[in-house]
C-alpha positions in Angstrom: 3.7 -17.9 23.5 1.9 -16.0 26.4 -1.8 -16.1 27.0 -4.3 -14.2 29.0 -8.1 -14.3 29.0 -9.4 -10.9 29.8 -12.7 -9.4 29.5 -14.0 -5.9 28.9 -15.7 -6.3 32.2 -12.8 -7.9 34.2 -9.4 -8.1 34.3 -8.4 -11.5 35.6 -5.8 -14.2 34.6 -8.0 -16.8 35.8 -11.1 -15.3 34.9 -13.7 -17.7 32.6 -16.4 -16.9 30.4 -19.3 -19.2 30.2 -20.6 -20.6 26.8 -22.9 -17.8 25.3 -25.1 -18.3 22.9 -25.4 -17.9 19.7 -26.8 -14.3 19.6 -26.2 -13.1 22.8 -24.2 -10.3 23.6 -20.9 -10.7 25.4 -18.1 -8.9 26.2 -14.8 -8.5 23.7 -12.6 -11.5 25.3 -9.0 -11.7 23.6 -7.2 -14.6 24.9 -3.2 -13.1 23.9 -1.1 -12.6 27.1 1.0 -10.0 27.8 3.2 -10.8 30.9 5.4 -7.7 32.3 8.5 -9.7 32.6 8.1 -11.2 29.0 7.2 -7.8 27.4 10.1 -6.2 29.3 12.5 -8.8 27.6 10.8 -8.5 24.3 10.9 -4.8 23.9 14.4 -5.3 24.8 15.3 -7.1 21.8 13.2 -5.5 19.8 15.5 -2.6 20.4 18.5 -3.8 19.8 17.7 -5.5 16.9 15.0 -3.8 15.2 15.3 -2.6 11.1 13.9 0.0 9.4 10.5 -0.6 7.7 10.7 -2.3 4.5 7.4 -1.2 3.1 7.1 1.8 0.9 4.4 3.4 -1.7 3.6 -0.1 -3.0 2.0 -2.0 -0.5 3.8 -5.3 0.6 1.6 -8.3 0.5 0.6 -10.6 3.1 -0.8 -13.7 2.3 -3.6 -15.2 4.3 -4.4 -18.9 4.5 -7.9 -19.7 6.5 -8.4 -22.9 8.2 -11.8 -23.5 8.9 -12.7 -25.9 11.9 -16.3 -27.5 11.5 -18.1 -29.7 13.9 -21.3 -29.9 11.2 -21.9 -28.5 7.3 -24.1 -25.8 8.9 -23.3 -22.0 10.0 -23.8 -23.2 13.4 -21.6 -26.0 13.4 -19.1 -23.5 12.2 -18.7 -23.9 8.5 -17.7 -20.6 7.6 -18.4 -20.0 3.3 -16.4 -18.5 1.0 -18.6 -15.6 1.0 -18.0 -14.9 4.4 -14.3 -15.2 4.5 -14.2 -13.0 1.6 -15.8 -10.3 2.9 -13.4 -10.8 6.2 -9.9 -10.4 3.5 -12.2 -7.3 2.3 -12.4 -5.9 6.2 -8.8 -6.8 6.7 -8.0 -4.8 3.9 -10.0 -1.8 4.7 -9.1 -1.2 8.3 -5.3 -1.7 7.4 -5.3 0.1 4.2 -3.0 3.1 5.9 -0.5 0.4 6.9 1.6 -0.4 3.6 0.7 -4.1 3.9 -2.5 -5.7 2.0 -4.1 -9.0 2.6 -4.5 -12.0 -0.1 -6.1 -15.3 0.7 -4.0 -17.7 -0.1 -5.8 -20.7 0.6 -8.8 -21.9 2.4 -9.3 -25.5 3.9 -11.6 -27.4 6.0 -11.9 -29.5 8.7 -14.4 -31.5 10.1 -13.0 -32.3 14.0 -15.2 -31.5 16.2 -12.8 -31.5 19.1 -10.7 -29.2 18.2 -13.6 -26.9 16.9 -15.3 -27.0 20.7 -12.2 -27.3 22.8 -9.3 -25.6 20.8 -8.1 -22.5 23.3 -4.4 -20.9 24.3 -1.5 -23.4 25.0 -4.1 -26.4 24.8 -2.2 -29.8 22.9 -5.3 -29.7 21.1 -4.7 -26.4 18.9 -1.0 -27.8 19.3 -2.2 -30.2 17.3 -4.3 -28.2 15.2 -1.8 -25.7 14.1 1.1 -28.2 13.7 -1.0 -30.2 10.7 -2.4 -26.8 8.9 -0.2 -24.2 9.3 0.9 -23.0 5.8 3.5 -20.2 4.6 6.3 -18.7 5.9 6.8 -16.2 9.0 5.2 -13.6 6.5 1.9 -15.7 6.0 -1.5 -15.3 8.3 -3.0 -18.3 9.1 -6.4 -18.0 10.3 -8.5 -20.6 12.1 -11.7 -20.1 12.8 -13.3 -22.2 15.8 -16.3 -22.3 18.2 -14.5 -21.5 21.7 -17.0 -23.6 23.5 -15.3 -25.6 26.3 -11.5 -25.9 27.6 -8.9 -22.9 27.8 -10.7 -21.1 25.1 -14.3 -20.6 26.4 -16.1 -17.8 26.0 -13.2 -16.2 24.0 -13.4 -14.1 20.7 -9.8 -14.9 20.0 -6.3 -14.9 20.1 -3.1 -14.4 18.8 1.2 -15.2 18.5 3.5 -11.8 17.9 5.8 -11.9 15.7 8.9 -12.0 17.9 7.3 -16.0 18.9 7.7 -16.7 15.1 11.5 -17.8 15.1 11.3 -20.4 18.3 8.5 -21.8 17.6 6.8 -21.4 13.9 4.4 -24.0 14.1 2.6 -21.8 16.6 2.3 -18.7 14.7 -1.1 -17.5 13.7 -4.3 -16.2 15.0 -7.4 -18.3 16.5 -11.0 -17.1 16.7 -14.3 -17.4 17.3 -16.1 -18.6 13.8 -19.3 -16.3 14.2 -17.4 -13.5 14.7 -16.9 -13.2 11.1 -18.4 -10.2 8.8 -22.1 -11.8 8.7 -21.8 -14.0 11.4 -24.4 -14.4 14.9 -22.3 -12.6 17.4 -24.7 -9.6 18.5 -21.8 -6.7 18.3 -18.7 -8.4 17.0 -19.7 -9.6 13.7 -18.0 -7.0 11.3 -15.1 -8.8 10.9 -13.8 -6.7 13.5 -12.1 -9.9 16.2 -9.7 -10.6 13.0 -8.4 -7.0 12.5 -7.5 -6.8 16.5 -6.0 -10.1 16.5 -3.9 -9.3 13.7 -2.7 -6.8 15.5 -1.3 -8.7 17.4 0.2 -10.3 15.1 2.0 -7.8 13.9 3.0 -6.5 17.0 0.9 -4.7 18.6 -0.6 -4.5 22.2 -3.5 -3.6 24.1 -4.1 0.1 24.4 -5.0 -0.4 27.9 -1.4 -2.5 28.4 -0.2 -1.6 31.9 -2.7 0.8 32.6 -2.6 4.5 33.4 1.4 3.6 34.1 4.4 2.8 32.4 5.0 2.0 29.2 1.6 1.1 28.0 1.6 -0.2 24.6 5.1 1.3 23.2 3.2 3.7 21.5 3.3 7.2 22.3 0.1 8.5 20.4 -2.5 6.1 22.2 -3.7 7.5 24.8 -2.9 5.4 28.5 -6.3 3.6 29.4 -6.8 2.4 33.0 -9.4 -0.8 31.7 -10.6 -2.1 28.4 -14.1 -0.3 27.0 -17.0 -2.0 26.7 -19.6 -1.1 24.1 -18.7 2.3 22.9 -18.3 4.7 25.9 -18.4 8.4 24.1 -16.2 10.5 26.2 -14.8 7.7 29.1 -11.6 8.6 30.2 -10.4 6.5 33.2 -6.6 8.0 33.5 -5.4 11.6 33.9 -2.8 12.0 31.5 -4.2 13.8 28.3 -6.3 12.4 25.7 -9.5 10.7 26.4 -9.7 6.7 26.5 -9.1 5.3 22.9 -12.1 3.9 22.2 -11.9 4.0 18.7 -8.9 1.9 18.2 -8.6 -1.5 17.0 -6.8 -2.5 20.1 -9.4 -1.2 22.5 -12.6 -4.1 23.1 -14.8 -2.4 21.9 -18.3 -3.2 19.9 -17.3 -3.8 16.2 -19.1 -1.2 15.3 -17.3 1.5 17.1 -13.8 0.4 16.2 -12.2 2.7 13.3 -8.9 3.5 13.7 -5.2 2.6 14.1 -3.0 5.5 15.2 0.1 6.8 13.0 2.4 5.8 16.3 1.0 2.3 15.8 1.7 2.0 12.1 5.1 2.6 12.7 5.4 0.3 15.3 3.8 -2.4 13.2 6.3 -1.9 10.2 9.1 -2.1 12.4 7.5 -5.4 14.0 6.7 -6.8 10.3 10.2 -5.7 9.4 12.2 -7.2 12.0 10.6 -10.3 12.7 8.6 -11.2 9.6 11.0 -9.9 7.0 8.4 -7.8 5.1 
């Protein structure tokens, strides 16, 4: 799997975020990494070897397994409640419900490691680790872990996720990773509507950045998102930062925007994401 951390403030592969806290306000970070030569030879196979969507007026079901990762029995320490997660499946739901797929925990554990919890992040042995003892379900299933991003690889992140072409070399890996407070309810001033999980699980089902490659080239494989030069910050009414048509899509789930001002997945994306599901997840 392929990682990058990016910012909405700066786009650098070796950029690093330092350790906010609790309630301050940060920039959208998602760790998933999308290198041009990688994407090239993905979209490639995806190509030649995608199916036709299997989903269809009755919604195909995905179930969700969330590992929790606690360093204390406190919300600070990042023991996410039940009530919490449930209203994340109930946000999952609702910003997917034009997609044919709907969201079912499955299963919820917990673990109190407080290494993994501080210094999980993308291609540590730690989350290697992690994953390789919790993982649940097949290439259809969502595991979820939730974890405080404070140190290592994964500082100052919101999250990150596999795609679901990664799923057949290496299953083990497959899932998404994020930042515990970030959680409908939880102390992340501006991305605490549950709002980190729908993006990553994007990517999970195959989707990319809307600013992917720019104002140039393909983009994100998806010809009704508007080409965006940067990731937003905030909610930018109006910012347009390329000069092909259509304003920057702020709005979109794939964008970094705040929570808040995320709404929408386009009808080029939800195609794309059935094909994805289709082909490499078998729903």
């Amino acid at each position: 799997m392929l990682f990058f951390a990016v910012s909405a403030v700066f786009l650098s592969a070796s950029s690093v975020l330092g350790l906010p806290s609790l309630n301050a306000t940060i920039p959208r970070a998602c760790g998933t990494v999308h290198n041009a030569e990688k994407i090239a030879a993905s979209e490639a196979h995806f190509a030649a070897n995608k199916v036709s969507p299997k989903v269809n007026a009755a919604a195909a079901t995905i179930p969700v397994y969330f590992h929790v990762i606690y360093s204390s029995t406190s919300l600070s320490g990042g023991y996410v409640p039940d009530s919490q997660i449930a209203n994340q499946i109930t946000v999952l739901n609702q910003d997917y419900a034009g997609s044919g797929y709907t969201f079912s925990l499955a299963g919820t554990t917990r673990t109190l490691n407080s290494n993994w919890f501080k210094q999980v992040g993308p291609d540590s042995s730690l989350q290697t680790t992690m994953k390789n003892q919790l993982r649940q379900g097949g290439a259809n299933a969502l595991n979820v872990y939730t974890v405080g991003f404070t140190s290592g690889s994964g500082a100052g992140l919101l999250g990150y996720s596999t795609f679901p072409s990664d799923y057949a070399s290496n299953p083990k890996d497959d899932g998404v990773v994020m930042l515990y407070s970030s959680v409908p309810g939880g102390s992340t001033a501006n991305y605490n509507l549950g709002r980190t999980l729908t993006h990553e699980a994007g990517h999970w089902v195959g989707l990319y950045h809307t600013f992917e490659g720019g104002c140039s080239g393909s983009g994100d494989y998806v010809s009704d998102t508007p080409a965006e030069a940067s990731p937003a910050s905030g909610c930018p009414t109006g910012r347009d930062t390329c000069s092909t048509s259509g304003v920057d899509p702020i709005h979109n789930y794939m964008d970094y925007s705040y929570d808040s001002c995320m709404n929408q997945f386009t009808a080029g994306q939800i195609t794309r994401l059935q094909s994805q599901m289709s082909t490499y997840r078998g729903v």
